[in-house]
N, C-alpha and C positions, 0 to 999 in steps of 0.2 A: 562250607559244611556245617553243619549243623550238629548238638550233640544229643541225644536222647537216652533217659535215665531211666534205668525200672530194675525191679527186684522179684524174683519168686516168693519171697517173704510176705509180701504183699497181697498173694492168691491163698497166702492161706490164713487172712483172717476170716473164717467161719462168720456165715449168718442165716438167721433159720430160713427152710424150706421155702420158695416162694419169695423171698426178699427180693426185692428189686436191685440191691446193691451188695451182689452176687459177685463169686471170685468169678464167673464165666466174664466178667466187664472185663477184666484187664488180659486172662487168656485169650478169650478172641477176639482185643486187640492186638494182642501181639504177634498172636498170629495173621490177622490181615495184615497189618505191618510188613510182617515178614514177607509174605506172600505177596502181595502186590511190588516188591522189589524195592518198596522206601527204604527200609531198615541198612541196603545197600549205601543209600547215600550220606548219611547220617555215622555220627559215631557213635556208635554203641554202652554202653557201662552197666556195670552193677552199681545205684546207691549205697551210700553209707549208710552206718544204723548210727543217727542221730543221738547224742549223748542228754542225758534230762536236763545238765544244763543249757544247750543247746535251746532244749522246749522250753525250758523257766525265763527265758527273754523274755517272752510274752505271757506264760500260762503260770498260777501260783502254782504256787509248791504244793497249796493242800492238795488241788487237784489231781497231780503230780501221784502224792502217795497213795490219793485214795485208789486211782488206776490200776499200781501196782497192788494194790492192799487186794482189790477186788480179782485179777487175773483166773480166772477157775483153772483148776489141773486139768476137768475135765468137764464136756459140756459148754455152754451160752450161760452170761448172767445179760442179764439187760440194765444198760446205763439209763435209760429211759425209754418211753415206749417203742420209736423207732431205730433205737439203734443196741448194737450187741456188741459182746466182748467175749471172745472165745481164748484157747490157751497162746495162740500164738498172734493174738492179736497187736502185742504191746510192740512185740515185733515190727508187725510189720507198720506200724503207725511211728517207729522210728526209723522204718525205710524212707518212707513220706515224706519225714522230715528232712532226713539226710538229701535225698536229692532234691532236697527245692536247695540247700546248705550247699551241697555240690555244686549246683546249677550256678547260682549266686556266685561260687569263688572262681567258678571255669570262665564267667562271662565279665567278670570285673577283672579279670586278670587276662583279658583278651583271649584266651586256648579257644574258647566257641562261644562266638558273641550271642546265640543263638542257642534255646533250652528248652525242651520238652520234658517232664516229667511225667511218663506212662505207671502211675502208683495208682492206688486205693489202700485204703478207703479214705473218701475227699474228706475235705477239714475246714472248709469256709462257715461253717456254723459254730464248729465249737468258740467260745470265748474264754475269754482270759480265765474263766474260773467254775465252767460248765462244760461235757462233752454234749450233744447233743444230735437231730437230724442226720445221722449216720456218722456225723464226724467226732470224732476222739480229739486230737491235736489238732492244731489251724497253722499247718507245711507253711503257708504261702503268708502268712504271718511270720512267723520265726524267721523265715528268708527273706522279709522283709528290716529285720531287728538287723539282722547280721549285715545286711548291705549297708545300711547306716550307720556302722562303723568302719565304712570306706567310703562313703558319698555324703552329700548333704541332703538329697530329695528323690525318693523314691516316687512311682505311682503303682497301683493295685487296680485292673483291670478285669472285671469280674462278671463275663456275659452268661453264665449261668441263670437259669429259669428262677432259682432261689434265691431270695435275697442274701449278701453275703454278710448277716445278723454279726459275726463273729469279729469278721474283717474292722469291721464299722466300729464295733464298741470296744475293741483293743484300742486303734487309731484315731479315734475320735478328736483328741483335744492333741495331738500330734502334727503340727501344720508340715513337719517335713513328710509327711506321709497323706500324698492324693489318694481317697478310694472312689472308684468310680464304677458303680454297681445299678445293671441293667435287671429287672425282673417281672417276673408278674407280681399285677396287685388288684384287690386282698389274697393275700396268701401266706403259707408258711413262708416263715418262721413266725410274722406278724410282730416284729422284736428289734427294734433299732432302721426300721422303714423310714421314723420321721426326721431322723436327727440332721437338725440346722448348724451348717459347719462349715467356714470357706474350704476343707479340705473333702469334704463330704459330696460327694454328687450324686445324689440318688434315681433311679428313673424305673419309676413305673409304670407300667404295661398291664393297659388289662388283657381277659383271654382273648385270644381273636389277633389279637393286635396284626400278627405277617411282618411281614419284610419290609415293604415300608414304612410303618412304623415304627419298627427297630432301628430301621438305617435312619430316618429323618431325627430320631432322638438322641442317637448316638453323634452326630455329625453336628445337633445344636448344642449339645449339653456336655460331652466329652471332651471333643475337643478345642472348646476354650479354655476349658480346665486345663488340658494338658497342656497348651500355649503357658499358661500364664505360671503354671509349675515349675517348668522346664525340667525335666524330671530325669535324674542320670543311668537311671533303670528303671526299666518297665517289668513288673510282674503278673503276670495274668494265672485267674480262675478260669478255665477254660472247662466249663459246662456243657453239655452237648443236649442238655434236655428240653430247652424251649426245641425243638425240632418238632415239625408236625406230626411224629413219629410217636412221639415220647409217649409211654402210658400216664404219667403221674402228672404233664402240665397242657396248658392249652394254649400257649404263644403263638402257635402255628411260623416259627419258622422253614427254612428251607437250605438243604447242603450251600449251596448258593452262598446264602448270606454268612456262613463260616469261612470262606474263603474271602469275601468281601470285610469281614471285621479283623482277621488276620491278616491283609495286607494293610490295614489302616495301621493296626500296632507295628507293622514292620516299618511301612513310610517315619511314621511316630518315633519309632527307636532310632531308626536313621540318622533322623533330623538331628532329636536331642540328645540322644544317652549311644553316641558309637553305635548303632545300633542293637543295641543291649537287652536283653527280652529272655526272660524267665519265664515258663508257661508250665502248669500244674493241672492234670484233668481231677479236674470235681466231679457233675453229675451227668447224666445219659446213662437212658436205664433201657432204650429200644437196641437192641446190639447190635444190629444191620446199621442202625443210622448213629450210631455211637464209631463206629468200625470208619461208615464213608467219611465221616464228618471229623473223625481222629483223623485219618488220610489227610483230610484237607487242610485241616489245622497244619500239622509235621510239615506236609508238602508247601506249602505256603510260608514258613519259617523255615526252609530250606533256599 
């Protein structure tokens, strides 16, 4: 069995009219969840709300204050162009955290070696010391900081459409920390794409690319990385917006190839980390193919 994390706290950070990274993301996943009878086989929970220092593992404190500093009583302030912070945002961006913190203590301590965390708003862009591209805190970060004070080597597995900018420049010069980030290129974030790093795996995709593309570059470039790692937890970005679906990218992949990169990371955690797998949804902004393609993710870590 498998466990799966999420919070109401988290549908209600506000963002304006028309935003692509909308509380309806995680309502109607949860409700197809529900509904299609996954949620049945899975353990269920409410995350924890994440303590700052929790978040300060990886994110400076100035950041830290300004967030709080900035929280509006009432209304949106904008952190930068794409992204917002409403009254209960701070909230829920310590729900985020807490369950990737949950996920992390439940699967190193054997209870469910197996972790889905159903949150928003994602966090694979913000950096150590920037909120940015809709994300405030970087979840899958911080849960990376915390397992390494139980493990020696982690990896960060990141098939989101975006590059994971944030991921990259916390870990960078961090060799116990694999990140291995699939995306389109040129594109946003345009911010830490090139960095040369044996712990670094980058792979860019131009638009167009499909499915085998994805699969032949994930299968050369992944995993020798992850052979040579040996990595005693796997954590994954679990993106859903390269899908040919997606309004904001042009990967054109397909439900298909979510199920085919989610059993790679299972085989993967099998092999080296007990099979041990942490997984955080980041982006998917089509909600039909956000909905199948979360299905397939869960079902396949199940």
């Amino acid at each position: 069995m498998a466990l799966y994390l999420t919070h109401a706290d988290c549908e209600a950070h506000a963002t304006p009219a028309g935003h692509p990274e909308s509380p309806a993301r995680l309502s109607v996943l949860n409700q197809h969840l529900d509904r299609c009878g996954l949620l049945n086989d899975v353990e269920c929970r409410s995350s924890s709300l994440a303590s700052f220092e929790d978040i300060a593992r990886v994110h400076d404190q100035g950041l830290i204050d300004l967030l709080i500093a900035v929280a509006p009583k009432t209304g949106l302030v904008r952190i930068d162009a794409d992204t917002a912070f409403s009254p209960r945002s701070l909230d829920a961006v310590r729900r985020c955290v807490g369950a990737v913190c949950d996920g992390v203590h439940a699967s190193l301590a054997g209870e469910e070696t197996k972790v889905f965390c159903g949150v928003r708003p994602p966090g694979h862009h913000a950096e150590s010391n920037g909120s940015m591209g809709f994300c405030i805190f970087n979840s899958i970060a911080v849960g990376a900081a915390l397992a390494l004070e139980q493990v020696e080597r982690v990896a960060i597995l990141d098939f989101d459409a975006h590059h994971g900018n944030g991921t990259v420049e916390i870990f960078q010069d961090d060799p116990r920390v694999l990140v291995c980030s699939s995306f389109q290129y040129p594109f946003y974030p345009y911010r830490f794409q090139d960095v040369d790093r044996p712990n670094i795996v980058n792979v860019p995709m131009s638009a167009g690319s499909g499915s085998e593309t994805f699969r032949n570059a994930v299968t050369a470039s992944w995993q020798p990385a992850i052979e040579a790692h040996q990595p005693e937890l796997f954590l994954v970005s679990a993106g859903f917006d390269a899908h040919e679906d997606d309004p904001l990218t042009q990967l054109s992949l397909v439900d298909e190839d979510y199920r085919w990169i989610t059993q790679n990371i299972v085989v993967w955690a099998d092999h080296f980390a007990q099979g041990r797998v942490v997984s955080v949804l980041e982006g998917g902004y089509d909600l039909d193919a956000l909905c199948r393609c979360g299905e397939i993710h869960l079902g396949a870590l199940v």
